[in-house]
Phi, psi and omega in degrees: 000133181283136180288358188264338168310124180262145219211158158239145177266098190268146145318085185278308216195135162252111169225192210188131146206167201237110179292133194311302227281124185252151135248109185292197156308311170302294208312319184300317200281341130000307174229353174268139141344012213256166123189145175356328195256318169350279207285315180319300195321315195276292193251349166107349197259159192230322188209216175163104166316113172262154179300139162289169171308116178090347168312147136243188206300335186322328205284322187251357166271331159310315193298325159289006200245277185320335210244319171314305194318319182276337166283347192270322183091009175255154170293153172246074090307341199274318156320138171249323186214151174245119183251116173266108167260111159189175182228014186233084177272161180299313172227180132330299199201129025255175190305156201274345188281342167260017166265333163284291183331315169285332191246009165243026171069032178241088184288334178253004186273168170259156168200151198197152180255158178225136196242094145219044159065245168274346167309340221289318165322325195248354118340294148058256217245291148343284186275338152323319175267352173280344181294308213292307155002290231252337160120341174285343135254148178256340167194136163244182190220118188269148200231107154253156207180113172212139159294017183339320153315313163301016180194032182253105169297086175319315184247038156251140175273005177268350145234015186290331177283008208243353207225151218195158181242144207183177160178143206221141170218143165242170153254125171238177204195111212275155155193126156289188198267354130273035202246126157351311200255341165338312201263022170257170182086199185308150157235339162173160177218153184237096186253121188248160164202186201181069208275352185303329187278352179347308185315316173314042180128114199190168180282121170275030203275120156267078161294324175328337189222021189039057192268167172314159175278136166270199185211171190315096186254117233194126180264079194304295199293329170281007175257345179292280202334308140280340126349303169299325195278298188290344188257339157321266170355294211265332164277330168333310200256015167271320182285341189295320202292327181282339188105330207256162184263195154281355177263326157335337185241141186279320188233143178235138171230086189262203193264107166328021198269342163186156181289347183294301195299313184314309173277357160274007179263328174303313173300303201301307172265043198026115170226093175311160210272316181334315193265348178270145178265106178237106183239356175326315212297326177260347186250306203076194189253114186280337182082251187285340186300319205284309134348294177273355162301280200293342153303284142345311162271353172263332132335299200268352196251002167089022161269017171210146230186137195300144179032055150293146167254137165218133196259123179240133198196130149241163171227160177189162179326141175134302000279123161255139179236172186175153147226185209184128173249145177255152161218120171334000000 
């Protein structure tokens, strides 16, 4: 392929997994200050999936990889790159997308994790797409994937009730602008940060000083505030950069982190609740997972649909935010 072709990164294949093991609400309010309706009312969330024994994250991002690849219909050999979105790697190093590389057998692809917390999928995503653009890859196969439970304070109740373990993969595929399907794929992604608010929400982990491993700390009413103001912003300039309205898009696919915030994004931009994929209620927030999580189920029950627009937008800790209008 001539690097002067103009190419899209389309959709081949989706896929998602959940690790068996659940923990409703009730199980939390067992040790916690809680209860069911305590957490429904505040996040919107009833349960949430943890790694089984011995699982890690690799582990369910594989399982999401394989079930994109068939959905997709390719060998994976045929992969050129593995893209990881996560903050729950298997070690520091090596990166957790080549321990996925090894275990679904994708011997010619490169492969590297990308860390912007719940942004991360559309980072990504992102940068998936500048490969496939550019000519260096013809297909990749994109990852969000977390393990939240390893890094969750079981007995604080402000985030032990929010997070959950989970991992969503697309397959993308480069096709130029004589190919049947161009006016399909990505059409643009948009990445914002903001390292100054890093407190709102962080890790307390120092490898720097080999300190215990930590767990999740998180300012819940300044981040609702922002959220809403900052996930506003990245849809504005997704629809502004496309041209399109809010009536123009069929499914808004944001970022799983509580059902308030989603419906104070419905409010701010009429969006009826109708057209947002809202899964917080069962996954609760998987971090890079949630987005390609909800994809994956809204693809297999046929709510997304060939050339559908779909706006995909999050936020997360750094701080970073980011969208993405996709057409099916």
């Amino acid at each position: 392929m001539l690097p002067n072709v103009a190419r899209r990164s389309v959709v081949r294949g989706v896929g998602g997994y959940l690790p068996p093991k659940c923990i409703t609400n009730a199980d939390l309010a067992t040790n916690l200050d809680t209860t069911d309706e305590w957490i429904v009312e505040r996040t919107g969330m009833k349960q949430r999936h943890v790694l089984a024994d011995g699982q890690n994250t690799s582990d369910l991002a594989a399982e999401a990889a394989k079930l994109a690849l068939a959905d997709a219909g390719f060998d994976v050999q045929t992969i050129d790159l593995i893209v990881v979105a996560t903050v729950t790697p298997d070690h520091p190093f090596p990166a957790t997308a080549a321990r996925v590389q090894a275990k679904i057998g994708a011997s010619k692809a490169f492969a590297f994790d990308v860390n912007a917390v719940c942004s991360g999928f559309i980072y990504a995503l992102s940068v998936a797409d500048q490969y496939l653009k550019t000519g260096m890859a013809k297909r990749v196969l994109v990852i969000g994937a977390d393990a939240m439970s390893k890094i969750v304070d079981w007995n604080d109740r402000a985030t032990a009730v929010l997070f959950g373990d989970g991992a969503g993969a697309l397959v993308l595929e480069a096709v130029d602008e004589s190919h049947v399907d161009y006016e399909r794929g990505i059409h643009s992604t948009h990445l914002f940060s903001d390292g100054c608010h890093y407190d709102l929400l962080y890790v307390n982990t120092d490898l720097a000083t080999a300190a215990q491993p930590g767990h999740v700390h998180m300012q819940g009413r300044e981040i609702f505030k922002s959220a809403i103001k900052l996930i506003g912003e990245a849809v504005e300039t997704v629809l502004s950069s496309n041209n399109i309205t809010i009536a123009d898009i069929d499914w808004f696919v944001p970022h799983q982190a509580n059902l308030r915030i989603i419906e104070g994004i419905s409010v701010h931009f009429k969006i009826p609740m109708e057209k947002m994929v809202v899964t917080v209620d069962r996954h609760s927030n998987t971090s890079a997972a949630t987005i390609p999580l909800a994809l994956w189920e809204a693809a297999r029950d046929g709510r997304i649909q060939k050339n559908h627009q779909v706006v995909l937008e999050a936020m997360g800790g750094g701080l970073t935010w980011a969208s993405a209008l996709v057409k099916w």
